[in-house]
C-alpha positions in Angstrom: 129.7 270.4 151.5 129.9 273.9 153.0 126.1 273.4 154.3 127.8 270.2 156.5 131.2 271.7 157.4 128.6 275.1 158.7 126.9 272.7 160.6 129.7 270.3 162.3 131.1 273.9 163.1 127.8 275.3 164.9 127.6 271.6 166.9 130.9 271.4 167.8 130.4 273.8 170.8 127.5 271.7 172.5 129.1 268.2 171.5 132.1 269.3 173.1 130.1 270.5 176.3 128.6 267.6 176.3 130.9 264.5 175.5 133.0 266.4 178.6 130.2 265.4 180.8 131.0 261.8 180.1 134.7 261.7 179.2 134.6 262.7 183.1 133.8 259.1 183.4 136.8 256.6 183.7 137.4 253.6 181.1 134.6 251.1 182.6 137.3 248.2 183.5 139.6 250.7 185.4 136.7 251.9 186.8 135.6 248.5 188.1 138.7 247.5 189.2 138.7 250.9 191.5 135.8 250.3 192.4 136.8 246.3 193.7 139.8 248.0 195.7 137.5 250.3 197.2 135.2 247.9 198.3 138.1 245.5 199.7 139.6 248.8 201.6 136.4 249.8 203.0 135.2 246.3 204.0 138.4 246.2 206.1 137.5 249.6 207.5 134.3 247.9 208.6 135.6 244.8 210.0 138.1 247.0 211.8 135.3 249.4 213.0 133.4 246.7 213.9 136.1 245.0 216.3 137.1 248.3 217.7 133.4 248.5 218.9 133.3 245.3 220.4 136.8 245.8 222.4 135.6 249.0 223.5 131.7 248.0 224.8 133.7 244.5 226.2 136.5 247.1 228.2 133.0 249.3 229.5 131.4 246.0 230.4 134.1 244.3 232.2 135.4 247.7 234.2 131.5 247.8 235.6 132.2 244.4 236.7 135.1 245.1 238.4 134.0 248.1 240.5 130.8 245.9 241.8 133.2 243.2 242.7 133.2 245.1 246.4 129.7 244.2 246.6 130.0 240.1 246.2 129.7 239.5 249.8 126.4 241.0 249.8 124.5 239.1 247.3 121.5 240.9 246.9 123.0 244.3 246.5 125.5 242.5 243.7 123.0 241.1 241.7 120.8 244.5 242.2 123.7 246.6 241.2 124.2 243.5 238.5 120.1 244.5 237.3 120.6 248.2 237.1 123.3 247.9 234.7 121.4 245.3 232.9 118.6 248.1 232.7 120.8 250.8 231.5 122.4 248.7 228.5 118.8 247.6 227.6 117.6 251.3 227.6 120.7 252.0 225.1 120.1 249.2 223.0 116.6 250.2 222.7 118.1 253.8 221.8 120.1 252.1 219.4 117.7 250.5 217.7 115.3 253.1 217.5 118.3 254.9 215.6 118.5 251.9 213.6 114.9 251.9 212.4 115.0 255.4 212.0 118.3 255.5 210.0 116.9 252.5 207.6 113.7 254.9 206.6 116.4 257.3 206.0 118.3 255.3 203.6 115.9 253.8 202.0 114.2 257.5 201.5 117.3 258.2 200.0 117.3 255.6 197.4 114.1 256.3 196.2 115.4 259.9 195.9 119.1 258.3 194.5 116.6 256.8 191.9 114.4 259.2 190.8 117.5 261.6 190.0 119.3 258.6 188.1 116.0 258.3 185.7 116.3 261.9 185.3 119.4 261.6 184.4 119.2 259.1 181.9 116.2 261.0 180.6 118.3 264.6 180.1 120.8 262.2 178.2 118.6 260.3 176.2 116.9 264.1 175.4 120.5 265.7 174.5 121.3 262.7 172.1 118.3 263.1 170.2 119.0 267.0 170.0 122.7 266.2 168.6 121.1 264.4 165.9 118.6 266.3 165.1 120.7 269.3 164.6 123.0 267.7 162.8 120.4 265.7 160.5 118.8 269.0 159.8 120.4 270.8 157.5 118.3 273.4 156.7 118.2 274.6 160.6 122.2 275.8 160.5 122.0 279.2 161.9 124.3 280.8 159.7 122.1 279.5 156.9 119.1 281.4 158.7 121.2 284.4 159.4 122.5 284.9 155.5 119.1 284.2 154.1 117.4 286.9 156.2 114.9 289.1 154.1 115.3 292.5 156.1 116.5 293.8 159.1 113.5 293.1 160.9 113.4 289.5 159.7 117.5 289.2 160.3 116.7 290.0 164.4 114.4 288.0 164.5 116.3 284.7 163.5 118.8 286.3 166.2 116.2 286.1 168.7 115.3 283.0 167.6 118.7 281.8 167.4 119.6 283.2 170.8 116.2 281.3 172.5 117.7 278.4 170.7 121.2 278.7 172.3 119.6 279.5 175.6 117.8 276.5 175.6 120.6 274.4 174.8 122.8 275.8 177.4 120.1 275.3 180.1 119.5 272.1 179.2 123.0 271.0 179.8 123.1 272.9 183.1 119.9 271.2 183.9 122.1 267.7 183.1 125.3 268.2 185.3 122.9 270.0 188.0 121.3 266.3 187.8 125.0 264.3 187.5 125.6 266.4 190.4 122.7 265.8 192.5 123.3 261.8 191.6 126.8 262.6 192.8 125.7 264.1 195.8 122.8 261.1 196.3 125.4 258.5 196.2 128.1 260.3 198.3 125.2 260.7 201.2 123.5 257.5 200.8 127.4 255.8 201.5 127.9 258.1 204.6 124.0 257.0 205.3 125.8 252.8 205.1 128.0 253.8 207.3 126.3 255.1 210.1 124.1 252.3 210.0 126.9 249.8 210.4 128.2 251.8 213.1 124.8 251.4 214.8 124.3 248.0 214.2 128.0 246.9 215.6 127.0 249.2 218.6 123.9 247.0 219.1 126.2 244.0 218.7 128.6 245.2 221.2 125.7 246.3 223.4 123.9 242.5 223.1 127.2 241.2 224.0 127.7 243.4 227.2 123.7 242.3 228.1 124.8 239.0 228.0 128.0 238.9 229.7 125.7 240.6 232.7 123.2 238.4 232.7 126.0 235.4 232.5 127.7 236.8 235.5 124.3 237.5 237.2 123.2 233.8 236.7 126.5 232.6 237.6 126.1 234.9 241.2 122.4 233.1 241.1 123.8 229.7 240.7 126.8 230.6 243.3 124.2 231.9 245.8 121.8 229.0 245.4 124.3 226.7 246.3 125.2 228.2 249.1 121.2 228.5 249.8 120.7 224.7 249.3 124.2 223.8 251.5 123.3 226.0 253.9 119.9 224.3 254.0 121.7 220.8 254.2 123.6 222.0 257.3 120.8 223.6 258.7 118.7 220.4 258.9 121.8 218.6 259.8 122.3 220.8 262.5 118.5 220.6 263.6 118.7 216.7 263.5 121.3 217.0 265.3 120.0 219.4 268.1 116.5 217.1 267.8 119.1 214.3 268.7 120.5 216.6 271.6 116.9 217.6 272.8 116.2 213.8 272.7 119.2 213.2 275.1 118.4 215.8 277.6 115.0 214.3 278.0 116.3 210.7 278.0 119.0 212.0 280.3 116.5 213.6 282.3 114.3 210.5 282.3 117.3 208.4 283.5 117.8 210.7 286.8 114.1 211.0 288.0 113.7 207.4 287.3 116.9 206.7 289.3 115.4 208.9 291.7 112.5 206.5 292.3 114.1 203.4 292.0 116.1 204.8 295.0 112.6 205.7 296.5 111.9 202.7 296.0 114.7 201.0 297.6 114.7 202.7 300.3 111.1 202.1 301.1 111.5 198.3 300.8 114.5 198.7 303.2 112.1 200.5 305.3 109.3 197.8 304.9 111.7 195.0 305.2 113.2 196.7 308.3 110.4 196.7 310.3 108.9 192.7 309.5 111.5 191.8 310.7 110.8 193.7 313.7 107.8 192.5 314.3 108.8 188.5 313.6 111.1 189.0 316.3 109.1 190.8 318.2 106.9 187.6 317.9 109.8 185.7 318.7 110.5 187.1 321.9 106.8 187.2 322.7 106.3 190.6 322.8 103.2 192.7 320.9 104.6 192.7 317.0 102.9 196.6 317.1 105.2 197.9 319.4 107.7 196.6 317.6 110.1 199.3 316.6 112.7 199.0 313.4 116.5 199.9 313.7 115.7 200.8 310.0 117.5 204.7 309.5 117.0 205.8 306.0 120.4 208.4 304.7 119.6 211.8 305.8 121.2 214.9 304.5 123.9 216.0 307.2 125.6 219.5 306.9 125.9 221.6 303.8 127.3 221.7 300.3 130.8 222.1 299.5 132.3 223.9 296.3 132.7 221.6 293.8 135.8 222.9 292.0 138.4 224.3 294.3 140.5 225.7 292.0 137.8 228.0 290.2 135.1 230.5 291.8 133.9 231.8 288.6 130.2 231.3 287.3 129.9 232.0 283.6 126.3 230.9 283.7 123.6 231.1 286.5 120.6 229.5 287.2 117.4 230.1 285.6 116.3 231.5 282.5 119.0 232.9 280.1 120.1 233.1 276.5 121.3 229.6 275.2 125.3 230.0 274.7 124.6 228.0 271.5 122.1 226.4 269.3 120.2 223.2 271.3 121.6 224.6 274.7 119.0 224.9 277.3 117.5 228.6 278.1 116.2 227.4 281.9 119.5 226.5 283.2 119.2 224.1 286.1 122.4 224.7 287.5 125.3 226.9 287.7 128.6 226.9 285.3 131.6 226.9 286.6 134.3 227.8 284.5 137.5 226.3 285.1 140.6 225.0 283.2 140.5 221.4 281.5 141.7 218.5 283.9 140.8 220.8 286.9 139.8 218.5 290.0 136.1 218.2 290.7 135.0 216.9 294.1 132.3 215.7 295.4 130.1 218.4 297.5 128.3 216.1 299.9 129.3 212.7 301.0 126.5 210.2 299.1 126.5 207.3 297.3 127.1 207.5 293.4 124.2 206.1 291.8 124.9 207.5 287.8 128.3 207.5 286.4 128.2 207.3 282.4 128.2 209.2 279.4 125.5 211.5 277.7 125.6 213.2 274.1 124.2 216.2 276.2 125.9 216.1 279.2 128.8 214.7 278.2 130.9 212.5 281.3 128.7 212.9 284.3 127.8 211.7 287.7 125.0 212.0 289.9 125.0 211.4 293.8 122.5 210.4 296.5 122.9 212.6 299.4 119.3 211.6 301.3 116.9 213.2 302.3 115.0 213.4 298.5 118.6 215.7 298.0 120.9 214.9 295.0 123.8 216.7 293.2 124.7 216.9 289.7 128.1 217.0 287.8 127.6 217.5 284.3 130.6 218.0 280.5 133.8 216.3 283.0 137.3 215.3 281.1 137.3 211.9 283.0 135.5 210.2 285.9 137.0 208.9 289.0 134.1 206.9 290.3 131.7 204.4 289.2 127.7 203.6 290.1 127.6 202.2 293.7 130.6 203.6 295.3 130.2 205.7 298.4 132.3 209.0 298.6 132.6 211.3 301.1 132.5 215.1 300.9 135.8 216.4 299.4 136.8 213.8 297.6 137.8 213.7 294.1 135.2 212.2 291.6 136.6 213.8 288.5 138.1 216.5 285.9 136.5 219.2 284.6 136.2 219.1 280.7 134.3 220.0 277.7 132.4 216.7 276.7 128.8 216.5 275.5 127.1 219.8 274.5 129.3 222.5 275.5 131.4 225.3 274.2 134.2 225.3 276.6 135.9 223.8 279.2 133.6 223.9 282.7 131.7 222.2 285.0 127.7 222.3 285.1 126.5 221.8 288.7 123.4 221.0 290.2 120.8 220.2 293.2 117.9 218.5 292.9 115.8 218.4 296.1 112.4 216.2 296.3 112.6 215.9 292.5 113.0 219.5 291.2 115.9 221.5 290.6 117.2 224.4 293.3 119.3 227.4 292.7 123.2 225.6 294.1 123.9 229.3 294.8 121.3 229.2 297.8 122.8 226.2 299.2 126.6 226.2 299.1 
C-alpha cells in the first residue's frame, strides 16, 4: 500500500503536466459548435471580401471607360486605347495567377508540413501514455524505493544521477510535446492565413476576368457600332455613285441631244439651202433662161452683233471656264461655261436674238434652253427656276426666257451659261 501511494505521489507531477496539455482542449461538442460559428462568420467575411473585390475592379473598369469616352468619335484610337487596357488587365491577371499557382505550392507545402508535425504529435502522445503506465505499473522503479535501498554513498549518487537523467528525460520529452502542439498551432494558424490569401487572389482574378470582359464587350460593341456605320456608309456610297453614274449618263445624253440638235439644224438648213436653189433653177427654166446661172434668194441665219449678259441683275462668276475642282461629287471638272450667281427667280434673258430649238428638263442640267443664233453659233442656259419659252419660238436679244434657279445638279441658286461655236464649246468671257 505505501509502495502504490510512493508511486501515485512521484507520477502525479508529470500526469499533472501532462493531462494540462489536453485539458487545454475544450469539451469536443463546444468545440465543434465554435468551430460551426466560426466557419459561418468567416464564410461571410469571404463572401463580403469577395463582393467588395468585384465592386471595386467594376468602379476601376467603368472609370477607364469613362475617361476614353472623349475618344468615341475617333474610332480607331477608342478601340486602341479600348486594346491597351485590355493588355494591361491581361498582364495582371497573368500576375495574378502566377501568384495563384505560386501560393497553392505554398499551401500545399504547408500541409505536408501541417501533417508531418500532427503525426509527431500523436507519436509524442502515444510515447508519454505508454511512459505513464509503465511507471506506474512498475513498482519496483519508485525512486524513493531506489533512493532508501541505496547500499553506500557511492551507490545512493548514483541512483540520484540516475534518477535526475530520468527526470531530465521526462521533462524534455514533454517540452519536446507542447514544442510539437505548438508548431501544429503555429501550422494551422499560417496555413488559414495561407486560405485566405488565396481567396483574396482568386476573387481578384474573378474581378479581373470580369473587367476583361466588360472591355472586350464594349470593344465589340464599338466594332459592331463602327461596322454599321462602315456597311451604311457603303450603302450610301454606292447609292451615291449610282446616282452620279445616272448623272454622268445625263450629261452625256444631254450632251448627245444638243450636238444632235445641232445637226439636225445642219441639216435643215442645208435642205433649205438645196431646196432654195431647184427651185431657182426650175424657174429659171421657166423663164427660159440657163438653170446654172440661176441664183437662190436662199439666206441661211447669220450671227449679227455680239452677246449680251444674260442676267442683268448679277455680274458675279462663281465658276469660270475650263478646268477646275468639281463644287460636288458628279459635277464636271472642265467647265464649259461660266456660273453666274444670282438670287432665285432672277430674270434670265436671252443674249442673242435666235430661234429656241431645246427647252426641257435634264437631271443634270436641270430647266434649260438652248438657242440657234447662226452661223454654227449657239448659247446655252443651264439649272433655271422656270422657263418662259418653248422649242420653235423666236426671241430676240433681251428678252426674257426664264429665272434663274437651282434645278438639276447644282448646289445653289445660279445660272450656267454657255457658247458653242461650230460644235465646241468657247470661253463666254471672250465673247460678251
Amino acid at each position: 500500500m505505501r509502495k502504490n501511494h510512493f508511486r501515485k505521489i512521484q507520477l502525479l507531477p508529470f500526469v499533472m503536466a501532462l493531462s494540462l496539455c489536453f485539458t487545454a482542449t475544450p469539451n469536443l461538442a463546444a468545440e465543434k459548435e465554435k468551430q460551426s460559428i466560426n466557419n459561418s462568420k468567416q464564410k461571410i467575411d469571404e463572401n463580403k471580401a469577395k463582393i467588395d473585390t468585384l465592386e471595386a475592379e467594376q468602379k476601376k473598369v467603368n472609370e477607364k471607360i469613362k475617361d476614353l469616352e472623349s475618344l468615341k468619335s475617333d474610332t480607331a484610337a477608342y478601340i486602341k486605347a479600348l486594346d491597351q487596357n485590355m493588355t494591361e488587365v491581361t498582364n495582371e491577371l497573368v500576375t495574378i495567377n502566377n501568384y495563384i499557382t505560386q501560393k497553392q505550392l505554398d499551401i500545399q507545402f504547408t500541409q505536408d508540413q501541417l501533417a508531418k508535425a500532427t503525426q509527431t504529435e500523436s507519436d509524442q502522445y502515444a510515447s508519454m501514455k505508454l511512459r505513464i503506465k509503465f511507471m506506474y505499473e512498475k513498482g519496483d522503479t519508485n525512486f524513493i524505493d531506489m533512493i532508501l535501498n541505496a547500499k553506500s554513498w557511492s551507490d545512493l549518487l548514483n541512483k540520484a544521477e540516475y534518477i535526475s537523467k530520468i527526470t531530465k528525460y521526462d521533462r524534455d520529452k514533454l517540452a519536446e510535446y507542447e514544442s510539437t502542439r505548438q508548431l501544429v498551432n503555429d501550422t494551422q494558424t499560417q496555413l488559414q492565413a495561407e486560405n485566405a490569401q488565396l481567396l483574396d487572389l482568386q476573387n481578384q482574378e474573378v474581378a479581373k476576368q470580369q473587367s476583361l470582359q466588360a472591355l472586350l464587350d464594349q470593344k465589340n460593341q464599338e466594332l459592331a457600332a463602327y461596322k454599321k456605320k462602315i456597311s451604311s456608309a457603303q450603302s450610301e456610297i454606292a447609292s451615291q455613285q449610282s446616282k452620279i453614274d445616272d448623272l454622268y449618263e445625263d450629261i452625256s445624253a444631254q450632251e448627245a441631244n444638243i450636238e444632235a440638235m445641232e445637226r439636225e439644224i445642219e441639216r435643215q438648213e442645208e435642205e433649205a439651202r438645196k431646196k432654195a436653189e431647184e427651185e431657182a433653177r426650175r424657174k429659171a427654166e421657166a423663164e427660159g433662161k440657163d438653170p446654172n446661172s440661176a441664183k437662190s434668194d436662199y439666206k441661211a441665219r447669220t450671227m449679227t452683233g455680239g452677246f449680251t449678259w444674260p442676267v442683268p441683275s448679277s455680274g458675279r462668276i462663281s465658276s469660270g471656264f475650263g478646268d477646275r475642282e468639281s463644287p460636288t461629287e458628279g459635277a464636271s471638272s472642265n467647265h464649259k461655261g461660266i456660273d453666274i450667281a444670282a438670287p432665285s427667280g432672277s430674270n434670265v434673258i436671252a443674249s442673242a436674238a435666235g430661234t429656241v430649238v431645246i427647252a426641257t428638263y435634264s437631271a443634270s442640267a436641270g430647266n434649260y434652253v438652248m438657242i440657234s443664233h447662226g452661223s454654227g453659233t449657239y448659247t446655252v442656259y443651264m439649272h433655271m427656276s422656270r422657263l418662259n419659252v418653248s422649242e420653235g419660238d423666236e426671241v430676240s436679244q433681251g428678252e426674257s426666257i426664264g429665272a434663274v434657279g437651282s434645278t438639276g445638279y447644282s448646289t445653289g441658286p445660279h445660272l450656267h451659261f454657255g457658247i458653242r461655236k461650230n460644235g465646241s464649246y468657247v470661253n463666254p468671257e471672250n465673247y460678251l
